[in-house]
N, C-alpha and C positions, 0 to 999 in steps of 0.2 A: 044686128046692128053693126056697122060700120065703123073704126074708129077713124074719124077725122080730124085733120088740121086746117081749118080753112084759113085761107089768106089772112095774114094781121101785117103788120110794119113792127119790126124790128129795131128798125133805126128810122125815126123822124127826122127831115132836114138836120142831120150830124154835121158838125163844123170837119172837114178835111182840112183845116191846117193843123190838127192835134189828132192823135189814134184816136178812131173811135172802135167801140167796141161794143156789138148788142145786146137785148136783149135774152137771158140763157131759155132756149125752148125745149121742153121736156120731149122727148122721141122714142121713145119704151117701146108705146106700142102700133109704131106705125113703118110702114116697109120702103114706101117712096117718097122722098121731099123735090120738091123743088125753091130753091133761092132765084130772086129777082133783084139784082144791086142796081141802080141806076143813080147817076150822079150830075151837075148840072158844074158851072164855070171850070178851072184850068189848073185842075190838080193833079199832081203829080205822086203815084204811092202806089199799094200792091195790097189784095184781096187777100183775106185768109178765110179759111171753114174748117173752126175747133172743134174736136168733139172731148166728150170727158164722160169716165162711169161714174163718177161721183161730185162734177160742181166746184172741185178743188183742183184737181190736174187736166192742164187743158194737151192736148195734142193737134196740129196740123194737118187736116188730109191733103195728101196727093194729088194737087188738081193741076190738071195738062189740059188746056196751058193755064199758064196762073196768069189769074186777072188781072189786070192792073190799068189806073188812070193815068194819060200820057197828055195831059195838058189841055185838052177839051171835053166838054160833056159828052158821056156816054152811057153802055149799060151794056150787063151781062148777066145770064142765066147757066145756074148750076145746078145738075139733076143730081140724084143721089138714093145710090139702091140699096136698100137692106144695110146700113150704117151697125156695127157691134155693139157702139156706145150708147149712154142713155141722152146723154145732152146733146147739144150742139150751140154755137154761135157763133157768128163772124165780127173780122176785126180787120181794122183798114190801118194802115201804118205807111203815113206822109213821108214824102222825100222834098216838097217843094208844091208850091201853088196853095189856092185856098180853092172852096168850092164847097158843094151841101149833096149829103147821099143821104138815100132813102133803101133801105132791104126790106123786105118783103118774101115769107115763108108761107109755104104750103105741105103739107103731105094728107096719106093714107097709107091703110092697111088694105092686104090684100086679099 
């Protein structure tokens, strides 16, 4: 058997005029994710993906380029291989505009 993560949402229509923040998904035992952010009206802010070994300390990966909403609806996809940590979650941190995001996670083991 397989260990799967099939598709769930993360973040439901989140308000972007305040940080949102999702979701924490368990990721122990699985090797590849995929994130799906898509966001709709004219918000202004910057994408993060936390990871944590323990649910308490959150850390930042590395992602080039960093996502960010520049005042129109959009969307972006973030792959991710073999992560060290157990957790993970994203978190959106407004600068200006309002607007409603939706994340959406996927993985597997390999």
């Amino acid at each position: 058997m397989r260990n799967i993560l099939a598709t769930f949402k993360s973040v439901t229509a989140g308000s972007m005029s305040t940080q949102v923040i999702s979701e924490i998904t368990d990721i122990r035992w699985l090797d590849n994710m995929v994130m799906y952010i898509a966001w709709t009206g004219a918000a202004y802010g910057t994408f993060f993906v936390d990871t944590s070994p323990d649910k308490l300390n959150w850390y930042p990966l590395n992602l080039d380029p960093v996502p960010v909403a520049s005042g129109m609806a959009g969307n972006h996809r973030i792959d991710m291989n073999q992560l060290p940590d157990a957790y993970i979650r994203t978190r959106y941190v407004p600068s200006a505009g309002t607007g409603t995001l939706n994340v959406s996670i996927a993985g597997k083991l390999l």
